[in-house]
Structure formats: structure tokens, C-alpha cells
Phi, psi and omega in degrees: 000114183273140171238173183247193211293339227233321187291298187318327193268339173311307180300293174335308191282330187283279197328284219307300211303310150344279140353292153312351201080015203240197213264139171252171170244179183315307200294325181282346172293262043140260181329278173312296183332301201315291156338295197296338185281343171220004151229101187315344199273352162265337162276358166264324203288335176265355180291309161320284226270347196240307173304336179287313177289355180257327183239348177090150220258118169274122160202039157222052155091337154324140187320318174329269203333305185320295200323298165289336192256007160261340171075022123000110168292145174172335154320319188254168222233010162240031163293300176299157188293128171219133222271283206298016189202028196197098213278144209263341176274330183304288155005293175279346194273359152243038155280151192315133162347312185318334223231338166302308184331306196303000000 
């Protein structure tokens, strides 16, 4: 899905503000998401952006950091995999449409 210069800089701008922590409206989660569902290179940026607001910006060289900066769930401890209470395809079964697909 190709966008053009003005879709791109919205998103960038709703993503960034995500990031921040600071207030989106419904419509504008709504618009990105709609995107993050068919271009993965937008579905990294909000998983990135979502991962800042929950943990604050990793920036001391650590696995966190790798972690986040691949934009990886892994951060959060109901993320992790756990063999006695977690069917390892249930586990995997929420990757993006995008990405069942392939």
C-alpha cells in the first residue's frame, strides 16, 4: 500500500504524539491502526511507539534497548512465553494479519 506525503506525515504525527504519552482522539487510533493492518513498515512504528509509552525511551545498551528497538514485545512480563499455562500456537496466533498472510 503506497501512501502519499501528507497520509504519511499524519501518521508520523498520531504515532509520534503515541509516543509521547500524550492524547489521541478515537478517530485518530482508528486511522492508524487501519494502516498498521496493511503496511507492516506502520505496524513496526506503532508497536515502537506504544512500547515508549509504556517503558520510557531504553537507551542503556541492554537487551530492553535491542528489544525496543526492533519494536519486539518482550518488555512486558505477560508477554513472555510461559510452557505451563501457554499453547505455543495460541502464543503466536497474534501476529498482525499481515504477517498470517504471508
Amino acid at each position: 500500500m503506497l501512501l502519499s506525503n501528507s497520509k504519511r506525515l499524519k501518521i508520523q504525527g498520531i504515532i509520534k504524539r503515541i509516543a509521547q504519552d500524550k492524547s489521541i482522539t478515537l478517530e485518530e487510533r482508528i486511522y492508524v491502526e487501519k494502516f498498521a493492518h496493511h503496511n507492516s513498515t506502520i505496524s513496526l512504528w506503532l508497536k515502537k511507539a506504544n512500547s515508549f509509552r509504556r517503558n520510557g525511551t531504553k537507551n542503556d545498551g541492554g537487551i530492553d534497548n535491542l528489544l525496543q528497538s526492533f519494536g519486539i514485545d518482550g518488555l512486558d512480563k505477560e508477554n513472555h512465553f510461559n510452557p505451563n499455562e501457554d499453547d505455543i500456537s495460541d502464543w503466536f496466533g497474534g501476529a498482525p494479519g499481515w504477517l498470517r498472510r504471508s
